[in-house]
N, C-alpha and C positions, 0 to 999 in steps of 0.2 A: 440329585440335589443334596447337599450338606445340610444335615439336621441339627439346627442348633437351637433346639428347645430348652436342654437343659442349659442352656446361658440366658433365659430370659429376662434375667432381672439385670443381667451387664447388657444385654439387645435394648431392654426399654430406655436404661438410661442412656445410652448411645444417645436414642432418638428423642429424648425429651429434651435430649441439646444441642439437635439438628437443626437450626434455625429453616433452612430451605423444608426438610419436610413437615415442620408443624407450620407452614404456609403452605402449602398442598395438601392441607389434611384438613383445613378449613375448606376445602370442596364439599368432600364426606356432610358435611353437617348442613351445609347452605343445597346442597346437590342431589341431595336426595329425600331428605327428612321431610321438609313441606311438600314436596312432588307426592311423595307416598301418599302422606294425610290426605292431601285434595281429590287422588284418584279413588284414593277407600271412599268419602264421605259423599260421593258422588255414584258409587254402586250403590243401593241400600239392600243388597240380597248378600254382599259383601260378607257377610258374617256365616250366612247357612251354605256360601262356597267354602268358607274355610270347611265347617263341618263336615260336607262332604267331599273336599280333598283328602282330608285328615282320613275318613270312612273308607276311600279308596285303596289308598296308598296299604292300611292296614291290613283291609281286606288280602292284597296284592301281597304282601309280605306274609302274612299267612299262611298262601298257597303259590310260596315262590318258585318250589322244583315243580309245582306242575305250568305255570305261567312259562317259566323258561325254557321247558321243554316244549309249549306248545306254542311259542316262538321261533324256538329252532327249527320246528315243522316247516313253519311258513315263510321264512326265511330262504331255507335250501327250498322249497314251492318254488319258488319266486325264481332262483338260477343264483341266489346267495350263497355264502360260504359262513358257516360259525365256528370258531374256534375256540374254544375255553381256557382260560388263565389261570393258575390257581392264586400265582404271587406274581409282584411286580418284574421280576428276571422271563419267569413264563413267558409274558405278555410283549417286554420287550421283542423277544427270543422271533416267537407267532411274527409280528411286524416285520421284522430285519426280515426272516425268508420271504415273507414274500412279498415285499419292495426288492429282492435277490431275484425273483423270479422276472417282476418285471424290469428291470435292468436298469433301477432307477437310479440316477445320479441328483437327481431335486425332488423333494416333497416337499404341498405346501399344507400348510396343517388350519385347521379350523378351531378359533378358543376352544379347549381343550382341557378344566383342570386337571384329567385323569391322567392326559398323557406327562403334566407335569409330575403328577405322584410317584410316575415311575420311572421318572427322569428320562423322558424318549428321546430328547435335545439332544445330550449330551451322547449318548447312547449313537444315535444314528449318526453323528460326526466323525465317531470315533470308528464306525465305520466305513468311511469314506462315503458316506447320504447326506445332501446338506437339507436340513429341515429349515423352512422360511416360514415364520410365522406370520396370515395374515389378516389378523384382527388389530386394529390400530394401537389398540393400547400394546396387543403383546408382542406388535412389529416393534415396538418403540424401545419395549424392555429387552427386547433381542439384542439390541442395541446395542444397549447399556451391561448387556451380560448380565442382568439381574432377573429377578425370579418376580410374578405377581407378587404386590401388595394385597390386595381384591379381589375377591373371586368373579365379580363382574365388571369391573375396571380395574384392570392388574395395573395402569398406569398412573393410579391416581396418586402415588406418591414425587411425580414429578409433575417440575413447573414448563411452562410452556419457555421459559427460557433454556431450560435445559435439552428442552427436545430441539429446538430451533438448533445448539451447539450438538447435539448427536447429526443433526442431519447435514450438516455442514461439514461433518468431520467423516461421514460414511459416503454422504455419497457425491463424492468429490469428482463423477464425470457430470455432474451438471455446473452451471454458470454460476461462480463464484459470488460474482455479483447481486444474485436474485435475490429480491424483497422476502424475507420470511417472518416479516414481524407481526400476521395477523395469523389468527387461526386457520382460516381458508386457504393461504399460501399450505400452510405444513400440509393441512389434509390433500389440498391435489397432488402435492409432490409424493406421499408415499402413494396415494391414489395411481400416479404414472410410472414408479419404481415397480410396484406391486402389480399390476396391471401384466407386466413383463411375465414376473415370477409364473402368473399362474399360465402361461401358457407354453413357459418351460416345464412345468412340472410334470413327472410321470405317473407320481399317485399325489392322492389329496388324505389327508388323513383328519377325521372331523370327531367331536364328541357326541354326546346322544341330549338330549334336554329326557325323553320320553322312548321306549320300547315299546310297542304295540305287541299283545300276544295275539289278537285275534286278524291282523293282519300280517307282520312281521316286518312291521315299518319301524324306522328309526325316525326321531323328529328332532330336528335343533331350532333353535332360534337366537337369530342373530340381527342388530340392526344395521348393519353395514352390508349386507350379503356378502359378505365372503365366505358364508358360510355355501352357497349354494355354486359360484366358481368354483372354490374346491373340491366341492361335488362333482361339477358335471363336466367338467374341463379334461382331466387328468384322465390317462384310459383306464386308470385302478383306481375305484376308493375303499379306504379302510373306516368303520367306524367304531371308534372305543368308548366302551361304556362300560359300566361297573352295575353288576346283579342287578340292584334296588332301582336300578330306572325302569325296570317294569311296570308295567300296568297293563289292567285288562282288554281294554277296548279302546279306540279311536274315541268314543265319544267320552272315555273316563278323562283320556289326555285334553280333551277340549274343556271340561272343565276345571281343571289343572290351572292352565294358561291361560284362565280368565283371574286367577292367582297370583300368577308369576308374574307378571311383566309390573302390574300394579303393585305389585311389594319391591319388587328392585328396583324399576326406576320411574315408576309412578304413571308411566303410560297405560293406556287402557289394552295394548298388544304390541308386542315386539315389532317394528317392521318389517321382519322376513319370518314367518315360521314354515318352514321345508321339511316335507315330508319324503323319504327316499325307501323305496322298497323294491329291492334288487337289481341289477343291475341295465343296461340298456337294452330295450327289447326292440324285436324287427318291427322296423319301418319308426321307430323314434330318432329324432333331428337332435338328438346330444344326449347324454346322459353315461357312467363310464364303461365298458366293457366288463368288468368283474367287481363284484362287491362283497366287501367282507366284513365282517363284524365277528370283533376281538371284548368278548364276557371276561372282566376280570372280577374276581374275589377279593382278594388280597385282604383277609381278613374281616370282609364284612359277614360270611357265615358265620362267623363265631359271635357275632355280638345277636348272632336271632334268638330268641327265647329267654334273652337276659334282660337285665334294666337297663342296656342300652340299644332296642332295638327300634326305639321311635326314633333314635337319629335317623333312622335310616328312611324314614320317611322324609328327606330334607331335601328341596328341590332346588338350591343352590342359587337362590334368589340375592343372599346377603344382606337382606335387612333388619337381621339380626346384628350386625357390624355394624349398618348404618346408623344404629340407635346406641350402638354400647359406646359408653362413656371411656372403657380404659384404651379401646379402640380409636377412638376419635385425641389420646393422648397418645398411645405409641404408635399407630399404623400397625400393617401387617408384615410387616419382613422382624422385628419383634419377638412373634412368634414362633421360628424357628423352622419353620416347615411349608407345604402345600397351605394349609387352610387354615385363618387366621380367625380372627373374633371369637363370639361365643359357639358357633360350630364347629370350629378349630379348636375350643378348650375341651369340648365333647368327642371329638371324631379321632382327633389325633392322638391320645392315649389309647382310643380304640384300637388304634392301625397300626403303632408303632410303640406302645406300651406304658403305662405309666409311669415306670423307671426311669423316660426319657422326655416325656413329658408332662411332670406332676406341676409342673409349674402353673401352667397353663388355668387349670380348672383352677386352682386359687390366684389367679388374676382376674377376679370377678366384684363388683360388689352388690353383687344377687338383687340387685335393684327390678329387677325381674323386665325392663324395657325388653330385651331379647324372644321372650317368651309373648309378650303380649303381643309383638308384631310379626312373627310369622307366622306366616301362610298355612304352613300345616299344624299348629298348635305344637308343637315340639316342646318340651318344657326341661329345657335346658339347664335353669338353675336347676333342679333337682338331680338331673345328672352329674351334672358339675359336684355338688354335694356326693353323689355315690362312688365318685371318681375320687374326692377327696378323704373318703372314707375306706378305700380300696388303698392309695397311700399311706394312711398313717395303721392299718393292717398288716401292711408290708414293711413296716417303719421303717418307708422313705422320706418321710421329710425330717426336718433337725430335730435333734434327741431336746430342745430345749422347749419347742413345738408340744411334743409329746408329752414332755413333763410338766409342761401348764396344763394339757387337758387333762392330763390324768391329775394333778392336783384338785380343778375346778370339778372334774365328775365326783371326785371325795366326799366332798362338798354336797353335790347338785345330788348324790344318792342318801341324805341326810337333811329333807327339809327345816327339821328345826334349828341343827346346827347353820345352816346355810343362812337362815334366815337370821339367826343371833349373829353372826359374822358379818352380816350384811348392816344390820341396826347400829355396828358399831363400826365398821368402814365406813357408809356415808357421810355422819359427820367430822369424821376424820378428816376426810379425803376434800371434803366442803373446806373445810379450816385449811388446807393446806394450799390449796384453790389460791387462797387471799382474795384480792378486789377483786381482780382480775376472773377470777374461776374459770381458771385456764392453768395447763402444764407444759412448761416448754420442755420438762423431761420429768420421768416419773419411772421407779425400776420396774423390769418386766414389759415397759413398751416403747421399749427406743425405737424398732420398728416403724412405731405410728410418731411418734416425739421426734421424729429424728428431720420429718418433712414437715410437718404441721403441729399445730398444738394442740393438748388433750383438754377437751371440756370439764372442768369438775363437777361432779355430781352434787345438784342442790335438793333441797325440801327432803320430803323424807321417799323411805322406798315404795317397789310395787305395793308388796305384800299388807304394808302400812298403809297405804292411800286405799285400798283394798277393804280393811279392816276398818277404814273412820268410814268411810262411805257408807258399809253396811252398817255401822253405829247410828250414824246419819239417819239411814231408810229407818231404823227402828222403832226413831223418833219419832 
């Protein structure tokens, strides 16, 4: 996948005059927002699951090389295979042989964002493996050639007119004629194109929701099950996961997933949660011949022990997105990368550096909605803030950036001055104001002037209102 972070602010404007997807991005707000609120306010223990998902995950992180290791145990127990990644080319690498071993010509893959991060699409085409993706939103985007918007509806930035014109245009051995103007038309038809796929396919390739260390179980959940066809169909499955989906025990995961499904899409559980732990054994009626699980890093050791290692407690619910505001104006392709919103403005500097993705963390307006609503208390503005403090450290962002803060810190290390500067800008800047006390442009913030107008500041300042108050109480 083409990373194109550092074009963020040409990405958003693109999409702020996409007429088609800020009409599909009105999903995002009507699609998930009320659903969330009614599932929370309907648990009332709701609040002491977060606590102790948040207690888990930590824990787990903690004691990850021993968690991981005592996974790997149980895994090869079971008649599994583990194979360890360090970077994305690794990981590919592990795959390709051994879809080479089983002499595959189709894989069908299970929503997956990891295998997006490492670009496996592209990667297994290239070498003659054709990967069919099949979870509906990311059959749809396969399509289209385009990458998720959403980490759990990659497809929400298309209209159902548009899918109706992919499928009309793909899969041109059915009846020309067929009715596809309702929703149920589309879904049975990929339902019977798809149906096909998976019982061509040689291996199934799936992502992990959860690692079990105490059994050696991978767990996804999915509501369509295709997560559990591409399990048990194909005589290979591969499952890819990334370090931090550990956890200790089956019953830590249960508590999890009383989490997750209520913060993403406000159900009280997924419909399908699958648990798969090693491959098919004598005297089972399906299940596939060999099972593997591909542990990728790819940069997430490096963020342990730092200010960024609560990301890694993130259990990839999205609704953090679902509630951010600049999200709900540009969508996630935007972003430039795998993982979009305010997870995406945290993870993605992690994984592929700030250099290329500083944008990100200052596309925020710390409104803090992100942080209040997931599941594992992740407190994302303040990363965001660390990330944009690791920026202008590295003095990446504009020399013009730099030279306002370092003017205003002059200032800000010089209370009295700061405050004398200030007693006499206020009413300056009030008088300048006029009726209106408003700025359609002001030097120094065309930035903000340039889209909207600048409030003039009235009455007098903090420090002032401050000072009469306490006059006030004296009295």
């Amino acid at each position: 996948m083409q990373i194109t972070s550092p074009a963020f602010k040409q990405n958003a404007k693109g999409a702020l005059a996409d007429v088609q997807l800020q009409q599909a991005l009105g999903n995002v707000r009507s699609g998930f927002i009320d659903k969330r609120l009614k599932a929370v306010e309907a648990l009332p223990e709701f609040e002491a699951l977060r606590d102790s998902a948040r207690a888990i995950k930590d824990h787990a992180l903690a004691n990850l090389d021993l968690y991981l290791e005592a996974y790997e145990k149980k895994v090869v127990a079971s008649g599994g295979h583990v194979h360890w990644a360090e970077s994305a080319e690794d990981a590919r690498n592990i795959i390709l042989d051994i879809c080479r071993k089983a002499n595959a010509k189709t894989v069908t893959k299970g929503k997956s964002m990891i295998t997006e991060e490492i670009a496996l699409n592209d990667f297994l085409e290239e070498k003659g493996i054709r990967p069919v993706e099949t979870d509906l939103g990311e059959y749809i985007i396969q399509l289209r050639h385009e990458h998720p918007s959403h980490i759990i509806a990659p497809a929400v930035h298309v209209t159902q007119s548009q899918v109706e014109a992919d499928f009309r245009r793909v899969h041109t051995h059915l009846d020309a004629a067929r009715d596809l103007r309702e929703p149920e038309a589309l879904l049975n038809e990929a339902r019977k194109v798809l149906r096909e796929e998976y019982f061509a396919a040689d291996v199934g390739i799936t992502g992990a929701n959860f690692l079990i260390a105490e059994t050696g179980t991978s767990i996804i959940v999915t509501n369509e099950g295709n997560g559990d066809l591409t399990q048990i169909l194909p005589k290979m499955h591969i499952a890819v996961a990334s370090i931090e989906k550990i956890v200790p025990t089956l019953e830590d995961a249960s508590q999890i997933l009383r989490v997750l499904a209520r913060s993403a899409t406000g159900q009280d559980m997924s419909v399908y949660t699958t648990m798969s732990t090693g491959p098919r054994r004598e005297g089972d009626v399906d299940g596939p011949g060999e099972y593997h699980v591909v542990l990728l890093d790819n940069g997430r050791s490096s963020m342990l022990g730092t200010e960024f290692q609560e990301m890694l407690r993130c259990i990839r619910c999205g609704a953090c997105m679902n509630h951010c505001p600049v999200y709900h104006a540009v969508g996630g392709h935007a972003y430039g990368w795998v993982y979009p919103g305010p997870m995406g403005a945290v993870l993605t500097p992690s994984l592929i550096g700030v250099d290329k993705a500083g944008h990100l963390p200052n596309a925020s307006t710390f409104c803090g909605r992100c942080e209040s609503v997931c599941p594992m208390k992740i407190p994302l503005p303040k990363m965001m803030r660390h990330w944009r403090e690791r920026e202008f450290e590295r003095g990446l962002n504009p020399a013009a950036a730099r030279s306002g803060l370092k003017f205003w810190a002059f200032f800000a290390r010089r209370p009295a001055l700061y405050q004398a500067m200030t007693a006499i800008g206020m009413p300056l800047l009030s008088l300048l104001g006029g009726k209106s006390h408003r700025f359609g442009w002001l030097p120094l913030a065309g930035g903000w002037t340039r889209h909207r107008e600048l409030p003039a500041p009235q009455g007098k300042t903090f420090m002032q209102q401050v000072r009469s108050a306490r006059s006030a109480g004296a009295r």
